[in-house]
Every structure is written in C-alpha cells, then in structure tokens.
C-alpha positions in Angstrom: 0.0 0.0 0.0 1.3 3.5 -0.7 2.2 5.9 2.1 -1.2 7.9 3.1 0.8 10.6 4.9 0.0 13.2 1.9 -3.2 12.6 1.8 -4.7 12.4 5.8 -7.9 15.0 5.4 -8.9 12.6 2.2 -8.6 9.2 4.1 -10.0 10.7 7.2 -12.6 12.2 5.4 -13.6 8.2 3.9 -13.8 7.0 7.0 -15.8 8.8 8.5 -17.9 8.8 5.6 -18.2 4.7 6.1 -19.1 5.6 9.6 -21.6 7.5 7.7 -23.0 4.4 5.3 -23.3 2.4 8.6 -25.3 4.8 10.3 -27.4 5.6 7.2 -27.8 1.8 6.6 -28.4 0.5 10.5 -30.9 3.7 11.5 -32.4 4.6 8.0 -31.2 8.2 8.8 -31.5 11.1 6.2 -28.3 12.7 4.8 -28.8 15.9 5.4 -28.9 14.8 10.0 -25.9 12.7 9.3 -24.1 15.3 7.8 -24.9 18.0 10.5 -24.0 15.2 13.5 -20.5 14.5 12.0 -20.0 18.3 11.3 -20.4 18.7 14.9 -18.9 15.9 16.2 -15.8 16.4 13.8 -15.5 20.1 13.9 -12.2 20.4 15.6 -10.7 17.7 13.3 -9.4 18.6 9.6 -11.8 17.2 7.6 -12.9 17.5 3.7 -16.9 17.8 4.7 -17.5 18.7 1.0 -16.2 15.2 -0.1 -18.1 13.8 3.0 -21.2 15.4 2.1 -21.0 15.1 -1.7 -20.6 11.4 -1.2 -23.4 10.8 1.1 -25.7 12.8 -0.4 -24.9 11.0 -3.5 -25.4 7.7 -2.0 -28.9 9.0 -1.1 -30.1 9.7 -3.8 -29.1 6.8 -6.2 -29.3 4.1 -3.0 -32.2 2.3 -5.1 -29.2 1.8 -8.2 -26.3 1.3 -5.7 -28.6 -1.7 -4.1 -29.4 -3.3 -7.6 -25.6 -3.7 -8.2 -25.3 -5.2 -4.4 -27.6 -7.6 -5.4 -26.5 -7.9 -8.7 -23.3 -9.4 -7.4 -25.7 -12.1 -5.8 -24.2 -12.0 -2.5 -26.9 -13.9 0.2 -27.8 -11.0 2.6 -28.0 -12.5 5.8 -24.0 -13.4 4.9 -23.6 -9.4 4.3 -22.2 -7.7 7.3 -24.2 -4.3 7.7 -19.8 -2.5 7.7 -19.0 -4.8 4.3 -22.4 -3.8 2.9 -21.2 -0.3 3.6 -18.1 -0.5 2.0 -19.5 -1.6 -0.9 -21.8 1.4 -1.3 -19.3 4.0 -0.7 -17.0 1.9 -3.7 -19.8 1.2 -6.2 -21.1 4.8 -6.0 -18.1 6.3 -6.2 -17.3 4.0 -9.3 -21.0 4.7 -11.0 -20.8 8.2 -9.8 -18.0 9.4 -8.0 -14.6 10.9 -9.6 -12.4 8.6 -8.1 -10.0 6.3 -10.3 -10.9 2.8 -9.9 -8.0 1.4 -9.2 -8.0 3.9 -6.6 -11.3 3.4 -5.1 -10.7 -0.7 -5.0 -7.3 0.4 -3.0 -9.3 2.5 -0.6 -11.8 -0.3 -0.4 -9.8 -2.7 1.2 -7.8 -0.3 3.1 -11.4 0.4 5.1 -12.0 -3.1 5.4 -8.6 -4.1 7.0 -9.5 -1.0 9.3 -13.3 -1.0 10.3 -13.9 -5.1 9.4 -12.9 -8.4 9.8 -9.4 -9.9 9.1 -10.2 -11.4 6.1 -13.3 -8.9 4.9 -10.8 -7.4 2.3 -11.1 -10.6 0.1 -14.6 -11.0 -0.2 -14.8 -6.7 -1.0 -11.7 -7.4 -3.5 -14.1 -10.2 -4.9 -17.1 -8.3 -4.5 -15.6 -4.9 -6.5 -14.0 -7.4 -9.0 -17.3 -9.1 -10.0 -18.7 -5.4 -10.1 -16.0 -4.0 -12.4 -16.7 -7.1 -15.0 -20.6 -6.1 -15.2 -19.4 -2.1 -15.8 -17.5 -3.7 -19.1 
C-alpha cells in the first residue's frame, strides 16, 4: 500500500464517511442529519466535509441503483455484514458516480476493510468490487 501521509484529510474524510454508510444503513437516517451530527462531532478535526457530504448525499439519492448492483453481485444478505455492505456502497457509488480512479477506489476499499472489518473482509470486497468491475465492461 502506498504511504497515506500526503493525503490524511482525504482518508479521514472516507472513513468517516463509512461511519456515515453504517449509520445511514443501521438507522435509515436522512443525509442531510448525518451530515450536521458528523459536522459537529468532527469540527475540531481537519476534515474535507464537502467530499463527505457530496458522497453521502450521492449515496442517497441513487441508494435504489447502488442496491441493484449489491444484489446484482448475488451475495446472500444474511452473509452481508451491515460495515461490508457499507463499504460496498461507498466503492460502487463512487465507481458509478463518483470521480475517483478505480483502481484507486478498489485500493481504498480494502484499506477500510482491514480498518473498520474483519481480518479477512478485504477478500470478499476485493471479490465483490472485481465481479462489479466485470458487469461495468
């Protein structure tokens, strides 16, 4: 993996943004409440809340496509944990919608998953984004 050091407020920013996902995902919360609790929760850290919020908000609006192409990889939901599932949705919108390379955005992928998941969640979401890719051909 390359050295994050030049790019902190980015991967900080992701993060908390698939702290974000979870919450959206776990509660059914709106955006636009996320947004504000992470704003204030956050404030004193450096934080890029325009990728934060452009990313969530983007996620909101096109959930109904971004959950097609979960299922679309034809994963059985009740093997799905709720911070994979997560994952997922931040990569898949940012690869339908986002401006992220993909290389980059499979990279940052399984970064998150080492971080916020289990040991060996990074295969299945290196599987998962794989499969994903091949439908996008």
């Amino acid at each position: 993996m390359k050295n994050l050091a030049n790019y902190k407020i980015p991967v900080r920013s992701r993060e908390y943004l698939i702290q974000a996902i979870f919450q959206m995902l776990f509660d059914n919360q709106i955006a636009d409440n996320i947004i504000a609790q992470f704003k204030e929760e956050h404030k004193t850290k450096k934080v890029d809340f325009d990728l934060f919020s452009k990313s969530l908000l983007s996620i909101e609006k096109n959930i109904k496509k971004i959950e097609s192409a979960v299922n679309s990889l034809e994963i059985k939901n009740s093997s799905l944990e709720l911070i994979d599932k997560s994952i997922l949705y931040f990569a898949i919108n940012e690869m339908l919608f986002g401006e992220l390379d993909k290389p980059v955005v499979i990279d940052e992928s399984l970064r998150l998953s080492k971080k916020f998941s289990s040991p060996d969640s990074y295969k299945f979401i290196n599987v998962s984004l794989d499969k994903f890719l091949k439908t996008l051909k």
